[in-house]
C-alpha positions in Angstrom: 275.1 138.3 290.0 271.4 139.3 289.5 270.4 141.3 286.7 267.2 143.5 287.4 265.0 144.4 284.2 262.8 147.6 284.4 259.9 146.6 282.4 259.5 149.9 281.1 262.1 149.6 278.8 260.5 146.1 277.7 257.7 148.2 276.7 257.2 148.2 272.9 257.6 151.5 270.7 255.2 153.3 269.6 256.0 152.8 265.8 256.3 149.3 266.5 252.9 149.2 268.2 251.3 151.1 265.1 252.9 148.7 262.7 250.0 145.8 263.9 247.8 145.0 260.9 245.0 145.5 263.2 246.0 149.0 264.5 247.5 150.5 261.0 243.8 149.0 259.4 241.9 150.8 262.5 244.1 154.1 261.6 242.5 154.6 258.2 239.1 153.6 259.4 239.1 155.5 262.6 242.1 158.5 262.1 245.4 158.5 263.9 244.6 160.1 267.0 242.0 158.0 268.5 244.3 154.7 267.5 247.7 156.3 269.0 245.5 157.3 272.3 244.7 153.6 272.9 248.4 152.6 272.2 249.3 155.0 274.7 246.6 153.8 277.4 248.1 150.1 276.5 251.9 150.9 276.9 250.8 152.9 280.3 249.5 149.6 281.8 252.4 147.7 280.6 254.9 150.3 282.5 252.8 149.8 285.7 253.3 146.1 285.1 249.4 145.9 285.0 249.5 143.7 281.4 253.0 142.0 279.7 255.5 144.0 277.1 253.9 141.9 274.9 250.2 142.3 275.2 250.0 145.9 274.3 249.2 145.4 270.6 246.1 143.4 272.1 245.6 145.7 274.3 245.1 148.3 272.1 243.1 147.0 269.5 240.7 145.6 272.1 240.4 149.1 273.2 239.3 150.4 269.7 235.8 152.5 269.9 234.1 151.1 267.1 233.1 154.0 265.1 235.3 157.6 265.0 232.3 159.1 267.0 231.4 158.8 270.6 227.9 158.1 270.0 226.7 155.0 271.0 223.3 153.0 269.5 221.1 152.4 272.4 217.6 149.9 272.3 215.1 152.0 273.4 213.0 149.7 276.0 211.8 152.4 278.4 208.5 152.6 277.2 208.8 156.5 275.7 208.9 156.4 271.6 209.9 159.8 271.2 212.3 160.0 274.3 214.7 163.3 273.6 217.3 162.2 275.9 217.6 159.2 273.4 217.4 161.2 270.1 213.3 161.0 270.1 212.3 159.0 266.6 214.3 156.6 265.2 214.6 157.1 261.2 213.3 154.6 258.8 215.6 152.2 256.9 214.7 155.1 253.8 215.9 157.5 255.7 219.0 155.8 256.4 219.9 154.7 253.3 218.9 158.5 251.9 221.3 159.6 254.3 224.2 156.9 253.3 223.7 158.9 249.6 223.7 162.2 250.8 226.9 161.8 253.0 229.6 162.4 249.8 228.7 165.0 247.0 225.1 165.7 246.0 222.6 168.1 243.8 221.5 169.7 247.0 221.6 173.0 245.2 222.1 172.0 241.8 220.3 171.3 238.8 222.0 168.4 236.8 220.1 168.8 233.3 221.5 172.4 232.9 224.3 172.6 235.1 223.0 175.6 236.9 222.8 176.4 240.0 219.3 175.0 241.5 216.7 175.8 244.3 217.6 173.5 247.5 215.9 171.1 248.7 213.7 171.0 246.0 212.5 167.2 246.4 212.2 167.3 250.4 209.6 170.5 249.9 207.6 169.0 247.3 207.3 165.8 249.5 206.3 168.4 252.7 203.4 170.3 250.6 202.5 166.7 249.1 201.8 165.4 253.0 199.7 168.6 254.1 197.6 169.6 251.2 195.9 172.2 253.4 199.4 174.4 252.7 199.4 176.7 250.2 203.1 176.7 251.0 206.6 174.6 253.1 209.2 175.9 254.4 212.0 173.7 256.6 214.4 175.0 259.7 216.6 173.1 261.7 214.3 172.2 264.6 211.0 173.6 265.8 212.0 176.6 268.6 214.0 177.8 264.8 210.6 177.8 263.4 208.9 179.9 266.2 211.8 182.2 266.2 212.2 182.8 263.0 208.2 183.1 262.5 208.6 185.9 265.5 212.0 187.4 264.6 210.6 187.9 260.8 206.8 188.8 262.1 206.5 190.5 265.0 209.8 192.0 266.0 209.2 195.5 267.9 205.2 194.5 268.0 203.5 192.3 270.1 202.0 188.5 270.3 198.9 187.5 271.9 199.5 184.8 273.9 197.5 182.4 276.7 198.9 182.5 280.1 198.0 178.9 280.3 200.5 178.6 277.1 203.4 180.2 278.2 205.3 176.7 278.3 208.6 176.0 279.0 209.6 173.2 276.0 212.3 171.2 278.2 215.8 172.0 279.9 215.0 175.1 280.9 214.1 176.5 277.9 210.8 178.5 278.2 208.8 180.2 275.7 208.5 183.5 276.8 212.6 183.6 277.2 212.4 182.1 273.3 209.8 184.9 272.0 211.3 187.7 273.7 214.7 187.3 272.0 213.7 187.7 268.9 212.7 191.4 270.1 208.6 190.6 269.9 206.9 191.7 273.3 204.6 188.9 274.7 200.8 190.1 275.5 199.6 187.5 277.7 195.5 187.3 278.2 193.4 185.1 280.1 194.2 182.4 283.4 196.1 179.4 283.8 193.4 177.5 283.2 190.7 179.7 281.0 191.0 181.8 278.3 188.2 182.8 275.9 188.1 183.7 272.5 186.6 187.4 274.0 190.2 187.5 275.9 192.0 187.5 272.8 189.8 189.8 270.8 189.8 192.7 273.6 193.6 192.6 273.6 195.0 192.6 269.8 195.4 196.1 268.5 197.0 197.8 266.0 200.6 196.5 267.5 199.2 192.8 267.4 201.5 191.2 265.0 199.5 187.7 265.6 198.4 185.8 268.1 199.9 182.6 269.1 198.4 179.4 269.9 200.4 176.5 271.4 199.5 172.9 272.2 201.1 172.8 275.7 202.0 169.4 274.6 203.9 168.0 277.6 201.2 168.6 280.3 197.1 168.7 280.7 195.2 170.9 282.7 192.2 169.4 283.7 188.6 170.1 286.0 187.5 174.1 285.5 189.0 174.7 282.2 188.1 176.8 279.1 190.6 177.7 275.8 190.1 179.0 272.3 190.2 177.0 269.3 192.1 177.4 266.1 188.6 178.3 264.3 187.2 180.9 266.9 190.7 182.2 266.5 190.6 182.6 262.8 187.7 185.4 263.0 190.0 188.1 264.8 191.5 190.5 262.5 195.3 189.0 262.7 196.8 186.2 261.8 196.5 183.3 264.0 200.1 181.1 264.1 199.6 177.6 266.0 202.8 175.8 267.0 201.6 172.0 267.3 205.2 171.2 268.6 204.7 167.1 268.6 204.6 167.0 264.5 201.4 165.1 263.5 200.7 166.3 260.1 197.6 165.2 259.8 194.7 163.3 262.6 195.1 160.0 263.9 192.8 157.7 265.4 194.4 156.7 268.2 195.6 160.5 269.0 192.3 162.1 269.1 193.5 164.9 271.7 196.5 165.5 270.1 196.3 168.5 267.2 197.2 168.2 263.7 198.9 170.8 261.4 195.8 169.9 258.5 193.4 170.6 260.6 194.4 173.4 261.8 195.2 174.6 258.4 191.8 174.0 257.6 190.2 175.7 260.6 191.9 179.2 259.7 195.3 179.2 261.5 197.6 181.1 259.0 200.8 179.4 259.8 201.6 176.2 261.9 204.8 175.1 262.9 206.1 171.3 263.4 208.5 169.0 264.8 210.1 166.7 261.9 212.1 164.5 265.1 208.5 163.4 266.7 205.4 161.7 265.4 206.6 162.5 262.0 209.2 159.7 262.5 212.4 161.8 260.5 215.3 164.0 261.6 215.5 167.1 263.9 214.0 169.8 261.6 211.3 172.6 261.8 208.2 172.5 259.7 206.7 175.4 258.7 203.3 175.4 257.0 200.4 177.6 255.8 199.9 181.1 253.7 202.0 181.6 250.6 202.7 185.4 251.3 203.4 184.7 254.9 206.0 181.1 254.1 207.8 182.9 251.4 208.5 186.0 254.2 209.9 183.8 256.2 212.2 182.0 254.0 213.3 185.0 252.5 214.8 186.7 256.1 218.3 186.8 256.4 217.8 184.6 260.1 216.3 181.8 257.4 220.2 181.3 256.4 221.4 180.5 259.9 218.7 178.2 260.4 218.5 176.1 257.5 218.9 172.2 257.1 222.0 170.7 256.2 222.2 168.3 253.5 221.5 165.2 255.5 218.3 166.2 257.2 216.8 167.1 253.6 217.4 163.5 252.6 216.0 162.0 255.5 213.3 164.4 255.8 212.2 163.7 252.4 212.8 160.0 252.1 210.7 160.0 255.4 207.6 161.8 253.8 207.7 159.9 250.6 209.1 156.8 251.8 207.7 153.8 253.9 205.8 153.9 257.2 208.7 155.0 259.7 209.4 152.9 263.4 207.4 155.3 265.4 204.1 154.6 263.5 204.8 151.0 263.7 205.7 151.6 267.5 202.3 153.8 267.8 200.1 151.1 266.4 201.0 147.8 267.3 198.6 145.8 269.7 199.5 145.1 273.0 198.6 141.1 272.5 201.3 141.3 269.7 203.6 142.9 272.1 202.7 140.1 274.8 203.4 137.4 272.6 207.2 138.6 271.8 207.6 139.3 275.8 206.6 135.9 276.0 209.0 134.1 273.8 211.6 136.6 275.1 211.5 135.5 278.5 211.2 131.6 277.8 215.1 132.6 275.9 215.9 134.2 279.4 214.6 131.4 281.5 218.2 132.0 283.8 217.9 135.4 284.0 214.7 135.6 286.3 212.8 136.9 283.1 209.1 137.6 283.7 206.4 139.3 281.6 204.4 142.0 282.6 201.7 144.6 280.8 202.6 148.0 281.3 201.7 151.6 280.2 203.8 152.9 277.4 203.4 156.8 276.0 204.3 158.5 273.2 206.7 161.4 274.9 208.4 163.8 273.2 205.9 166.7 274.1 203.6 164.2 272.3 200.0 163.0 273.6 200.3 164.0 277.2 198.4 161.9 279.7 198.2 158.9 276.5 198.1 156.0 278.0 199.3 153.1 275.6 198.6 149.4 276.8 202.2 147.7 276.1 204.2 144.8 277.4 207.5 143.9 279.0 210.0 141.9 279.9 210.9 141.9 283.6 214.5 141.2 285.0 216.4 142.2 288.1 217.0 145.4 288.3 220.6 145.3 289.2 221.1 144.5 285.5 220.3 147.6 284.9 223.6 149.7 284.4 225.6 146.9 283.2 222.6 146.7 279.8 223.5 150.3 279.5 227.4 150.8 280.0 229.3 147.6 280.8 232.4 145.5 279.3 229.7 144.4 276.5 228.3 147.4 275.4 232.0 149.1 275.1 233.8 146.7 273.2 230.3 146.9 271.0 229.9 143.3 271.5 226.0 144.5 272.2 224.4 147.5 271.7 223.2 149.0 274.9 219.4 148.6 276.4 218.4 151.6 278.4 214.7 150.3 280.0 212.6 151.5 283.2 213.1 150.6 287.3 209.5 149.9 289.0 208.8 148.4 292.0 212.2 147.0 292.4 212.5 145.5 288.7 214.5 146.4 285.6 211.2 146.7 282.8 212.1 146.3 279.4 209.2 147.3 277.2 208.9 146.2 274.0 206.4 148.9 272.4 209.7 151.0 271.1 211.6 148.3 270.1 211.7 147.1 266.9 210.9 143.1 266.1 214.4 143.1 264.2 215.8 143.9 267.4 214.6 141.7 269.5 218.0 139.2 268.9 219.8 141.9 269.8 218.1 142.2 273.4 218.4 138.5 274.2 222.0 139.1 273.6 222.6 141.9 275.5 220.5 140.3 278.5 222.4 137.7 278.7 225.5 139.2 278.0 224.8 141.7 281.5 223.7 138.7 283.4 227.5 137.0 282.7 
């Protein structure tokens, strides 16, 4: 007589599954749900007879994600520093460690010497002011388009804004400026060309429904040959306001950015108001700056939108460890030499000598809406590009053996360059090179 077994009933309960060490210490770090889906998955394979009765405990726990969230930490070696699609500027070890303490309970409102209720933020805005002395006063939102609507919403709703047509931008995913203005119920008055406007096209359209006129850095392209635009200080002589949205968050000029505007100096040349990125070449969280004019700063904080758009209790701490703290990565990444960067190419590749690893010099840029047209000398390491995909998603990178390495194809090769990666990482790449290249 022959006895047939369905090895769906060999398969192990679910209770017994849970019971592993390894699973029931996984449930309190990553929750029940996301443990009891990957026992679920494992038992499923074992029905189909794809792995034994007994390897679904294994199974399972070698299908753990490593954190409760779905994010996943990336090496940026594509040559961008502030690329958006990877979550623009990485934050300083302050920052981080600001953020560790803000996680649980903090005095984010509250004043612990008199047990009263205190003003948010406090710390964060004194660091802001402290970092643009040109501002009588700071005010932080949660990104930069916040700033600008909150600035037009509080401003110039009903009236109009004098804008250039060659500034009418559209800031990335579809999102365009016009579209972002308009909403707040501000009418757009556009004067001037694509490519010239004149401080004379300004003056002979403001009039008495003029709330201010707005000047943008265009930021993620250049116009260039027959050109002609106003500056902040021929701006400042109209008779309203002048608000100047930098976008790429340079507080103050750099030497190695001499194109790129500045919130200080344009402070100092008259603009009443200038709003920032924190997430760019600041080097700190998302968050909106907003700088200039007591009277015109303590409007805007006091408007009822101010309370939707506020920072959380994380971005305070990061934003202010990041103005009071150490240089962050993206100043690092900004300034480093390109020799320094061809010497760690070098001993990279000599690691890689089986994986076809070359160096080559390449063009980094800042990105971000940053320093358009910036060419910065860099260096890389050069691979096959079929490596490619398996550096950013394979078997390695999702059982977080290695982080993944998102770099850049040219001419037929996989470049890795170095100018956004950090030194401390560098390990980490030779490890996740070799771990693609099997």
């Amino acid at each position: 007589m022959v006895a047939i077994v369905d090895v769906r009933r060999l398969t192990p309960r679910t209770d017994a599954v849970l019971a592993d060490p390894r699973l029931a210490a996984a449930e309190q770090r990553l929750g029940r749900a996301i443990v009891l889906a990957a026992v679920r998955q494992a038992q499923d394979r074992a029905r189909t007879g794809e792995i034994a009765a007994a390897a679904v405990a294994d199974a399972a726990a070698g299908a753990l994600p490593p954190l409760a969230a779905t994010v996943t930490r990336v090496i940026n070696a594509t040559g961008v520093l502030l690329h958006t699609n990877l979550g623009r500027a990485p934050l300083s070890a302050a920052a981080r460690e600001a953020l560790t303490a803000a996680a649980g309970c903090t005095d984010l409102e509250f004043d612990l010497a008199t047990g009263q209720r205190g003003p948010r933020g406090r710390g964060m805005l004194i660091a802001l002011a402290a970092a643009v002395p040109a501002a009588e006063a700071v005010h932080v939102v949660n990104n930069n388009a916040a700033a600008l609507v909150l600035t037009a919403t509080a401003l110039a709703a009903g009236r109009e804004i004098v804008v250039s047509r060659g500034e009418l931008i559209e800031i990335g995913d579809g999102f365009r400026l016009p579209d972002l203005i308009e909403s707040t119920g501000a009418r757009i008055k556009e004067v001037g060309t694509t490519n010239r406007t004149t401080v004379a096209d300004y003056a002979a359209a403001v009039g008495p429904q003029t709330a201010f006129v707005l000047k943008v850095h265009p930021s993620n392209y250049r116009i260039e040959g027959f050109t002609a635009s106003a500056s902040v200080a021929e701006l400042s002589g109209l008779s309203v306001p002048v608000v100047g949205d930098i976008g790429s968050g340079l507080l103050a000029p750099h030497p190695l950015l001499p194109a790129e505007p500045d919130a200080s100096s344009w402070l100092r040349a008259g603009a009443a108001l200038v709003t920032a990125s924190g997430d760019k070449l600041l080097g700190g969280p998302q968050a909106g700056l907003l700088l200039g004019q007591a009277e015109l700063v303590a409007r805007l904080a006091r408007h009822p939108l101010a309370r939707a758009l506020r920072v959380d209790k994380l971005t305070v701490a990061a934003l202010e460890a990041t103005l009071a703290g150490p240089r962050p990565p993206v100043a690092d990444s900004l300034t480093v030499s390109q020799a320094e960067l061809g010497s760690r190419a070098r001993q990279i590749a000599d690691r890689l000598s089986t994986v076809d690893a070359k160096v080559e010099l390449s063009d980094a840029a800042v990105g971000g809406g940053g320093a358009p047209g910036q060419r910065l000398p860099s260096a890389a390491v050069s691979l096959p590009a079929e490596l490619a995909a398996t550096m950013r998603c394979g078997a390695a990178v999702r059982n977080d053996s290695v982080p993944a390495v998102v770099g850049r194809v040219e001419n037929g090769r996989l470049l890795l360059d170095l100018r956004a990666v950090a030194p401390a990482d560098d390990e980490l790449l030779i490890a996740a090179v070799m771990a693609a290249a099997g």
